[in-house]
SEGU-697064 format. One record per residue: z, x, y of N, C-alpha, C in turn; chain. Coordinates in steps of 0.02 Angstrom, whole numbers. Each point is the difference from the previous one (the first is absolute). Example, Ala and Ser with C-alpha at 12.3 -4.5 7.8 and 13.67 -1.06 7.14 Angstrom:
<atoms>
((390; 660; -284); (0; -45; 59); (0; 45; 60); A)
((-36; -18; 53); (3; 42; 59); (37; -39; 55); A)
</atoms>
This chain:
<atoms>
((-399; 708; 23); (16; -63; -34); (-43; -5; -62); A)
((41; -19; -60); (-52; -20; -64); (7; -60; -7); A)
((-70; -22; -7); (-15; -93; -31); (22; 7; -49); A)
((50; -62; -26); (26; -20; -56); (73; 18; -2); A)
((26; 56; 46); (58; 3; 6); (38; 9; 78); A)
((-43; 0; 45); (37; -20; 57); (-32; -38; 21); A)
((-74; -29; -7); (-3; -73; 12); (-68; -35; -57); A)
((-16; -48; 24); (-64; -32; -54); (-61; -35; 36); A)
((-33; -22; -7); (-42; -59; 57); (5; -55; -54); A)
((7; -43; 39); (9; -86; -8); (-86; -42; -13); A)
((15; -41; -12); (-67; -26; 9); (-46; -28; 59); A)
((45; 7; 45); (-41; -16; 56); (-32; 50; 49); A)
((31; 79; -54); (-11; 79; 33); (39; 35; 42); A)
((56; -40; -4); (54; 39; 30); (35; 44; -31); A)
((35; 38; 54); (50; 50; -48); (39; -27; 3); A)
((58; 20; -48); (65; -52; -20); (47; 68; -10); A)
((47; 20; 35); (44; 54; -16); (69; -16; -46); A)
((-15; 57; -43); (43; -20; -67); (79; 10; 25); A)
((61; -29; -52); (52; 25; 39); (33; 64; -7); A)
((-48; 35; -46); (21; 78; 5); (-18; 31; 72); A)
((-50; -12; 7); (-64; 42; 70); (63; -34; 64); A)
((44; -73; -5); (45; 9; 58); (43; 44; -12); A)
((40; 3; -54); (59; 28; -17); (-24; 85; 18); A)
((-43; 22; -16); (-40; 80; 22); (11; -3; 55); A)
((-9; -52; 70); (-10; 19; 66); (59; -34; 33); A)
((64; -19; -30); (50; 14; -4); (34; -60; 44); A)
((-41; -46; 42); (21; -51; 46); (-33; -65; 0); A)
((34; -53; 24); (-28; -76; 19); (-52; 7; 62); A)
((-56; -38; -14); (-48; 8; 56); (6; -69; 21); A)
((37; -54; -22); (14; -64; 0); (-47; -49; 4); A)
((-64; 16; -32); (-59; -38; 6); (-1; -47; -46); A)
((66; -4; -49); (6; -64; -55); (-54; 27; -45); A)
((-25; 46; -32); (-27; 43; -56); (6; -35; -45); A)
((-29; -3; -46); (2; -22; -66); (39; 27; -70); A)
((10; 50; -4); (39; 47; -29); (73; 32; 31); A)
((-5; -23; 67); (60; 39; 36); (56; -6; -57); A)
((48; 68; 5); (48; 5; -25); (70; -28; 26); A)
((-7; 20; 67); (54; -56; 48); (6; -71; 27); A)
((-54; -23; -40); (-12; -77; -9); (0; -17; 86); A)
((-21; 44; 33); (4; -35; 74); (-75; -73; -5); A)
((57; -47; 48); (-44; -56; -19); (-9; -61; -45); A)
((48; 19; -41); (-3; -20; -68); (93; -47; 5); A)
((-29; -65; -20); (70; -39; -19); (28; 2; -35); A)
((63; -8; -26); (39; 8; -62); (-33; -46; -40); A)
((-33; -79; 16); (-26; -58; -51); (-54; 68; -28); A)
((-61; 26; 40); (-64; 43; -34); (22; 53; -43); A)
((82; 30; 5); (16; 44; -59); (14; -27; -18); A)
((50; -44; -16); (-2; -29; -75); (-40; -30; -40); A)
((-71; -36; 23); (-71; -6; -43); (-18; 60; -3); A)
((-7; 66; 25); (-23; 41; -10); (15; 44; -86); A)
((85; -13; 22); (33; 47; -71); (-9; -72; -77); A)
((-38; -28; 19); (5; -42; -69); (-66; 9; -44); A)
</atoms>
């Protein structure tokens, strides 16, 4: 794994996995991720603030 492109630390020192590093390991772990690509978790109201 490289920092900065499959994930970053946050400010509270966490790792934060980017949504390339999911898309690399190819599946939903359904933990509501922050980056997930399959928006598992995620309401249609939070994408549409998201894409604005």
């Amino acid at each position: 794994m490289k920092e900065g492109e499959d994930y970053y630390i946050n400010k509270d020192g966490n790792f934060v996995f980017t949504e390339a590093y999911h898309l690399k390991r190819g599946y939903c772990c359904k933990n509501k991720c922050l980056h997930c690509p399959w928006n598992f978790g995620k309401t249609e109201e939070n994408n549409k603030s998201e894409k604005k």
